[in-house]
Structure formats: C-alpha cells, structure tokens
N, C-alpha and C positions, 0 to 999 in steps of 0.2 A: 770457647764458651758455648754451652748449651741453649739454646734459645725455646725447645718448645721438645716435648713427646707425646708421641699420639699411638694408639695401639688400634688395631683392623684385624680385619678375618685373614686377606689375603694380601702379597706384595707381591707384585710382577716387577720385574728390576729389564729394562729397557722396553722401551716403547716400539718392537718390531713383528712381526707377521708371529711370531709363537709365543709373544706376550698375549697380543690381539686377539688372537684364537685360542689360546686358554681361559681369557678373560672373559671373550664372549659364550665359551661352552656354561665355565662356571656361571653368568648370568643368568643363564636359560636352566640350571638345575639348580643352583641355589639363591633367587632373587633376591632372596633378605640379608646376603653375604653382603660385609665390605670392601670392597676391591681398591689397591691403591696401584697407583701406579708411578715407578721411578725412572726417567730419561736423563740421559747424561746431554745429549744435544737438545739444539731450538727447536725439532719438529721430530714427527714420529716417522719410523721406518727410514731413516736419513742413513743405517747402515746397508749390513747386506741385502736388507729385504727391500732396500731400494730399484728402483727399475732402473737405474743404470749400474748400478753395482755387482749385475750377472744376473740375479731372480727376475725370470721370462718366460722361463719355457713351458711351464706346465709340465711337468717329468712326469711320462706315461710310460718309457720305456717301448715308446713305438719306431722311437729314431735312433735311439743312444744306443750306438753295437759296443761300446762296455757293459752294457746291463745282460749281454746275451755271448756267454763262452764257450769258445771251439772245445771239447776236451780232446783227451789225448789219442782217444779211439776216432776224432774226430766229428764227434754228434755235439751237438750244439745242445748246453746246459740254457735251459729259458726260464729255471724259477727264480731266478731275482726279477727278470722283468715282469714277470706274473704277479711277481710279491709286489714293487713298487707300481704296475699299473691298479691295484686293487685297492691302494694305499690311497691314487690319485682320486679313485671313483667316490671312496671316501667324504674325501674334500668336496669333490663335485653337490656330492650327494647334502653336506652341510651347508652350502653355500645356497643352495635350489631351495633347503626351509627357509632360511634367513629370505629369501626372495620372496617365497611363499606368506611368506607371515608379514611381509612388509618392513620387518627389522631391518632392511636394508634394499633400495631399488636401484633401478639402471645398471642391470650387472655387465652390461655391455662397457662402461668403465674400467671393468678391470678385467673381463673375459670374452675372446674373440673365439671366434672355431676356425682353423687355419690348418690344413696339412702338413701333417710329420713325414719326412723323405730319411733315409738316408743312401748314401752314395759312395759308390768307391772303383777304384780301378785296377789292372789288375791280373791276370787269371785266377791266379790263388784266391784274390778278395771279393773277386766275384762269383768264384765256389764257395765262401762262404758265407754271403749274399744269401745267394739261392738258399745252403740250407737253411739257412736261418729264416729267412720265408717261410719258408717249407713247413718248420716246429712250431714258429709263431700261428702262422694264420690258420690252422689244423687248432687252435685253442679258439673260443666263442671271445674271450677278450681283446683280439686283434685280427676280430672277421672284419674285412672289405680291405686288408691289405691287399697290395697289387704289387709286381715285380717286373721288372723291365731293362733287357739287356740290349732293345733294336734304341739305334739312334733318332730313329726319328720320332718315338714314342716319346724317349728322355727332353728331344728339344720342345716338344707337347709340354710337357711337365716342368722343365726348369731353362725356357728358355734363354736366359740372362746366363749361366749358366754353359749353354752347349755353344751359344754365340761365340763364334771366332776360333772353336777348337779343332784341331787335327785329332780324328781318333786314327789312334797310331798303337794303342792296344787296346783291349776289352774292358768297357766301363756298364755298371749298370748302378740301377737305385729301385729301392723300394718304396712305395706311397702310400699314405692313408689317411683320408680325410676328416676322420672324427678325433684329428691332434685339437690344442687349443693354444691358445698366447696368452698368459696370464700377466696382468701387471701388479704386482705384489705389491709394490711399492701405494701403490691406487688403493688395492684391497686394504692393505693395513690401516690406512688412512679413513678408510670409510668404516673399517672393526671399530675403531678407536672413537669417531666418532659419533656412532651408534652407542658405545660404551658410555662414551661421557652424559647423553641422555639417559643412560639409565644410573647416573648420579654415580660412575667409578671416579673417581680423584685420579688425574694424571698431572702429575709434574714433571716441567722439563728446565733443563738444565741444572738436574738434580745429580749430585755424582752417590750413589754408594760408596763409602772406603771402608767400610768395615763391617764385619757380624758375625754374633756370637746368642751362644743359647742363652736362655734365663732360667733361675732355677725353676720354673714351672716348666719348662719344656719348650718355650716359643722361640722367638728369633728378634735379638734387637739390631736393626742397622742405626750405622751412622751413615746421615744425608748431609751432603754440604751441597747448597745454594754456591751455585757456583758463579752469580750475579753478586749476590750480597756477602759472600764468604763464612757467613753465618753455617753454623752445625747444629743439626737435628736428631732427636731419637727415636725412629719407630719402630713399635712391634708386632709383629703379627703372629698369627699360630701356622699360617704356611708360606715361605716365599718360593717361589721359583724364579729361577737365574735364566733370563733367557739374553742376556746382552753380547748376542753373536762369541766374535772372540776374547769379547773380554771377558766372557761368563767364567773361564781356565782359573785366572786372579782369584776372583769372588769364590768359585769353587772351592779354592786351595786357604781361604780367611776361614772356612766353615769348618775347615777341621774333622771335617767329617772321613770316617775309617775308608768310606766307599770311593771317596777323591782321591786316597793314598796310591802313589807309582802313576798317578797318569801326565801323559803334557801333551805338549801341541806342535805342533809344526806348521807354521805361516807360512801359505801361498797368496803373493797379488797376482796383478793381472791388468791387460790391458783390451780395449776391441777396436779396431777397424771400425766410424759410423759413417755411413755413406750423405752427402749433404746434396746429391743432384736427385729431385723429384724425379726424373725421367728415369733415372736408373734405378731407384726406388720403386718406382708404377711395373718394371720388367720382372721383378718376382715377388711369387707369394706364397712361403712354403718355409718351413723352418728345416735344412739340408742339413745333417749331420753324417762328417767325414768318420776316419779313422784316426784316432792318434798316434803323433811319431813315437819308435820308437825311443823308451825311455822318459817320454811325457806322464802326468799325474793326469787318473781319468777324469779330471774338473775340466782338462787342456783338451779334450778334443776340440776340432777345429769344425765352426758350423757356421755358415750363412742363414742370416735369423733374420725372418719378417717377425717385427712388434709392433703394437701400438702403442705408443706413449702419449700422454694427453692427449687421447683420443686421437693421435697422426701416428701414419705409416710410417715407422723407420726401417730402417736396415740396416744389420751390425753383422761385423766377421770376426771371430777368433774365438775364445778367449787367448791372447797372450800368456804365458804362465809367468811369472818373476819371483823372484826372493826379496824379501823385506822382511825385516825380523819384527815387526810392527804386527798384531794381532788384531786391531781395528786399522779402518783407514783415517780415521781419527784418532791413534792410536801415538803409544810413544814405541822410540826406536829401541829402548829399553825393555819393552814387553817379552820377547823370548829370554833374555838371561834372568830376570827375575821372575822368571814361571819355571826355572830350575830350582827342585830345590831336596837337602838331601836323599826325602824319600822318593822322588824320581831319577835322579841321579845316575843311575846306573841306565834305568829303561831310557832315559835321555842319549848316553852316549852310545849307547849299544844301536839305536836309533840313528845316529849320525853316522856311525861307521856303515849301517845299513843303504845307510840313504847320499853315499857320496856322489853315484851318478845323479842323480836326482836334484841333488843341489848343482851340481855344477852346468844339468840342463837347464835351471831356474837361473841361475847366474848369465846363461850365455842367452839366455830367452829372454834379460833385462836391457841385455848390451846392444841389442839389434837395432838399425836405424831402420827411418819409417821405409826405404827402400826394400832392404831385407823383408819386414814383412808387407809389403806390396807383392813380392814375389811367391809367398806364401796365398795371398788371396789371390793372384793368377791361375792359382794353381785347380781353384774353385772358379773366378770370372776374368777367362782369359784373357780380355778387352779391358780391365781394370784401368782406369787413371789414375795416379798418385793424387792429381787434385780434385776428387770428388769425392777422397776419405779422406776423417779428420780422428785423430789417434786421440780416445778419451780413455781416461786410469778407473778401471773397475773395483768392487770391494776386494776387502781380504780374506782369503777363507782361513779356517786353525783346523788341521786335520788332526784328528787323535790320536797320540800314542801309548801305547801299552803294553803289558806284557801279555801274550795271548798263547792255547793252547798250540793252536795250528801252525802258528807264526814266531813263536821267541819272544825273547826280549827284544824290546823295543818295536813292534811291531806299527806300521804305519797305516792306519782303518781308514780308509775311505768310505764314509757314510756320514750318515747323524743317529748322535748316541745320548741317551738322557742317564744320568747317576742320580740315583736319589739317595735319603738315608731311608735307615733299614724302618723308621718311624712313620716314614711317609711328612714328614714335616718340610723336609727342604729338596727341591729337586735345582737339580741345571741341564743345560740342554747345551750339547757339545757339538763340533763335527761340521760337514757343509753338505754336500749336494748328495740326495734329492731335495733335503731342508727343506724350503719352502712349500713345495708341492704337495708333500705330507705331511702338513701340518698335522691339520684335523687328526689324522692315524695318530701322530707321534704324541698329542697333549692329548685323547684320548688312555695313552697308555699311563701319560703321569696322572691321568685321575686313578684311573685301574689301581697304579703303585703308589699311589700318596693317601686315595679315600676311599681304601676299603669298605668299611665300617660303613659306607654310605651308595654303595654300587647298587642293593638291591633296589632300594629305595628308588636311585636314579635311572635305572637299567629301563623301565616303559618311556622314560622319555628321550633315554638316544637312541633307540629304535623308532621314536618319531622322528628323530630329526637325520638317523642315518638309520634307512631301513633295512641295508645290508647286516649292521651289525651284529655280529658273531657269526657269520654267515662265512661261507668260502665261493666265492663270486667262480673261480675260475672250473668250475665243475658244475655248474649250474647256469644254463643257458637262457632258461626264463626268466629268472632273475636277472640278469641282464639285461634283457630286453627289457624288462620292467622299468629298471634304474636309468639306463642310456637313454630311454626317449622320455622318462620324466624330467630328468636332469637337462635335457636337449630344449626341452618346452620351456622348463623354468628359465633357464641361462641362455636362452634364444643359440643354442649350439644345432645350428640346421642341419650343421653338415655332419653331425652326431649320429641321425637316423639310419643306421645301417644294418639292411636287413641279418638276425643271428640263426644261425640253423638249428 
C-alpha cells in the first residue's frame, strides 16, 4: 500500500560522509534546492564512514607505499600520490570555509594533526624507501618529509615500536608531520547536522527498494519505513546513490546503460584495538607497513593513532576477510544477486582472476587471535594478547569491470562514481581513498550531473576551495597559501612546514 508521495530537487540515498558532503556543497550553491535524505539505519555514517569501520586516516598519500610504484627501470612512479594528496588538500581546503563561516565549529572533533611514518625492513625495502623519499620530498607537496635508517633516530620516533627488537637486518621509516587523523565518522555527523538546520529532510530507517524514471525525466523511489512497514513514493529530478556497498543493487534497479557489466567484490576486515592507556600514551604516529604478498591494497598492515570521541586510541591491521555480504549490515545474499546476466561474464572472468586473492581473504578469516598477535609483533615486539581486543571493521565492494589495460573482469581498486549520460542519477562505487576525497569526488558529480549550472556556480567553489582548477603540485606558493590557511582554520600546527 502506498501511503504518501512527495517530489524534491534532490535525494541523497544513505546518510554517510559522501551523501553529507554532497549535500552540504549543494547547500552552499543552491540554497533554495530541496534536499532529502534516505537512511536505511538508526543513525548517520553508522556504515563505512564510521570511525570504526576503517575511515581514519586522512589519505594524503604521505604514508601508503601503495600509492607510490617501483617501475620496472626501477624509479619510483609518485603521480597517484600527488593525485590523491591534492584531492586531500581539497577537503582540507572545504572544511577550513565551513569553519570559517561558522557552518560548522570545533574542528578539532573530527581533525587532529598527527605524523604520517611509513616503515619497512629489509634491504630491498629499504632501497626502496629511500627512493621513494628521494621522488617524494623533491615535490613542494611532501616538503619536511624526513628519512631515517640509524636506529636510534627510529626509536626517537616510534618508540613503542623499536622497544624490545633485535635489529638483525636493515630497518628504516619515513616521517612527516603535516599527516592528520580524521574522524569521518564525527565529520558526517556534524555535515548532517548542520544540514538538518538548513531545513534538508533526513530520514532514517528508510530502505530504498526501488527506482525508476518518470516520463518527464525524474526518478521515482520506493521508501519503506522500515519501523512501520508502510511504502512511500518519492521524486526527485536528481538522486545520487551514495549508500557505500549497497549503492551496486540500487545502481543495477536504475537501468541505466552506464551500470551495464559492472560488480563488486566484497572485502571485510578486522583491527587489533589496544585497551591499556599506557601503551596507548607510547605512540603517536599513524606507521604504515608493506603489504603481504598477495594482499588487497585496502590490507596494508598499519599501527594507527586515532582519536575517537575525542580519546586516544590505537588500532593495528586491517585484517582482510571474505564475506559475500556488501554492507556490514548487509545480507549474505548480496554477492550472488548483484550477478546478473549483463555482468555475467566480467563476474566470472573476475573470479578466475582473483583465486589467489580469495583464498588469501579466506585464510585471513580463519586466523586466531594468536596468529595475528604474531603479525602485530611483527610491528610491537612486546605486544600482549591481553591489551588487544579484536573488533570487526566495515566492508569494502571493490569494482569490477571490463577495462582497457586490464581485461575482463578487472578488479579497480579506488573510488569510482557512474552517472547517467543526463546528469540526473549518479552512484558513487569503490573504497579507499573514499572518504578522504570526498570534497574532490562530489565536486566531480556536480561537474557530471549540473553542467548547465557550473558557471553560474564556478565564483563560489573558488570561494570555498581556492585551489580549484588549479594544479597544486607545480605551484609552490600556492601551497604555502593553502597549508597555512587550512592549518590556522583546522588548528593543524603541525601543518606549518616551511615550502621552498
């Protein structure tokens, strides 16, 4: 039974960090817009953009040695991390107006300034350490890194860490102090409800199950109250799908030509949190390892100082697992009915690709908590079994597709948004850097959804991100502009680092 339809400008379908930050750009450029909002859970950001569900780090690309590849001459490839440190300044850069304007205060809630390290052992890994240094901090976006292969420097720096180890071969790490700790989970909270004052409708425990065009061109869903059982119909002239991994489903109800051949591949995951203050208070520094062989790059293994509710924690992993489950609220059903015949083929070609892969995710489920104790020895040699307590992180859906470089069934590690060719419906796909590039990435769906409306808005995202259209990494004043405004706004002190 039908109970009620109501038509709006705009629907954002989950209540998480890329609903929030689409909601609040469109605010701030079209204020007389209606904004609605649909959650399938009690609270907002309760999936991946939860602060325990992996969104943390603030992905700058100062630590992640994925984001920086050996080639085969040996030189070390740095433009993704140049791409996604630019993407992060971004953010920085939108969150510092929103401060500025009073849209939103105490940014210190959801933004610390904390050192990015990464670490590794080695000879091999520590040549390629060095050059990776070397390419990095020679770029004005990662001046004041620092490099260090004497031991008594590293126990300076990570001494929880160097406590209790035999160096019995060659270990070093890199450092730099204008990393940051971001609590997504906090941010979204405080987008959302800054939103609701500016009178957007957010319902929760609303499901989407369905949506289709209308002959005028919009989008009608079906909402079921998933309290009352009751069914709803609303329309709007734009939605976007941002409901992590269950955006795939929703995607795949739209029909649209642009969703055709794609799926997903679901990884969970677990972290090490450490519950003794004292070994907490020993380090403060977000340490990012290497990944094992045959790992997904979401699975690097990192020693992470956060703040949650405003308290220090400390977490180790991510564990990687299989779960065919696409949310963590999710059904176990979710991967076989996101098969469907026009992915079919990119699905299985996919799986034959991906056998070691699953069956590292498989063996990565089965581990007891001793096993990976041995694995955080491996980071804090003195570890105790009883000072970590093993909590189950989100799920990520990695992309698949058929792509030119890669074949069929190619497995994309990133975040990817599909829209239609109208600009009317977008979804936002894919996991990590995700949150940290927001701002960049729901910049781009305005770009590909509101053409027609870019000029108009174009003087006021250059108020509110003064990089844009800008190329940050060739232009060193700029920088310096951006980093100590952004540092002042978001009290990031440890930001100020002189650029040459």
């Amino acid at each position: 039974m039908i109970n009620r339809q109501t038509k709006t400008d705009v629907i954002l379908i989950g209540a998480g960090i890329m609903s929030a930050t689409l909601g609040t750009i469109l605010k701030e450029l079209a204020p007389d817009w209606e904004i609605t909002v649909f959650e399938k859970l009690a609270n907002a950001g309760e999936e991946s953009s939860n602060e325990w569900n992996n969104a943390g780090t603030g992905h700058a690309a100062l630590c992640e040695l994925n984001y920086t590849v050996e080639k085969p001459d040996g030189s070390i490839d740095i433009s993704k991390a140049i791409k996604i440190n630019e993407q992060f300044q971004v953010s920085k850069q939108f969150w510092a107006y929103l401060v500025n304007n009073n849209l939103i205060r105490n940014p210190q809630d959801f933004i610390m300034p904390l050192p990015h390290m990464s670490m590794v052992q080695g000879d091999k890994n520590v040549a390629f350490l060095k050059k990776r240094f070397e390419a990095l901090s020679s770029n004005p976006l990662f001046q004041g890194m620092e490099f260090s292969d004497d031991p008594v420097k590293l126990h300076e720096w990570i001494p929880l860490i160097m406590e209790g180890r035999t160096v019995n071969e060659p270990m070093a790490a890199t450092k730099i102090d204008s990393g940051t700790d971001v609590n997504f989970g906090a941010l979204t909270r405080i987008l959302l409800d800054h939103l609701t004052k500016r009178n957007v409708k957010i319902h929760y425990r609303q499901s989407v199950e369905d949506l289709k065009r209308t002959r005028d061109g919009a989008w009608e869903l079906k909402v079921r109250n998933l309290q009352s059982g009751s069914v709803e119909r609303h329309t709007a002239n734009f939605v976007f799908i941002g409901g992590g991994g269950g955006s795939l489903h929703l995607l795949q109800k739209s029909r649209i030509p642009e969703g055709k051949g794609i799926g997903g591949f679901p990884v969970s995951g677990l972290f090490m949190v450490c519950n003794n203050p004292e070994i907490i208070e020993q380090h403060h520094a977000k340490v990012y390892g290497k990944a094992p062989v045959g790992a997904p790059p979401m699975s690097v293994p990192h020693l992470d100082t956060r703040y949650i509710d405003n308290k220090k924690t400390l977490l180790f992993g991510p564990f990687a697992g299989f779960s065919p489950k696409f949310l963590k609220t999710g059904s176990m059903f979710d991967l076989i009915t996101s098969v469907k015949p026009h992915n079919l083929v990119t699905m299985l070609a996919a799986g034959a690709k991906n056998v070691p892969l699953t069956r590292y995710l498989i063996q990565q489920v089965m581990l007891s908590k001793e096993k990976r104790m041995r694995d955080l020895r491996d980071f804090v040699p003195n570890a105790k079994s009883e000072d970590w307590d093993l909590v189950v992180a989100g799920q990520r859906v990695q992309v698949i597709k058929d792509t030119s470089h890669g074949g069929k069934g190619t497995l994309q590690f990133g975040t990817e948004v599909i829209n239609a060719a109208d600009g009317s419906i977008a979804a936002l796909l894919g996991a990590s850097p995700g949150a940290s590039t927001a701002v960049h990435v729901m910049l781009k769906v305005i770009e590909q959804c509101f053409p027609q409306h870019l000029k108009e808005w174009e003087p006021k995202i250059k108020l509110m991100i003064p990089s844009y259209g800008q190329s940050l990494a060739g232009n060193p004043e700029l920088i310096r502009e951006i980093q100590a405004a952004t540092a002042k706004s978001l009290g990031l002190h440890n930001e100020l680092q002189p650029v040459m």
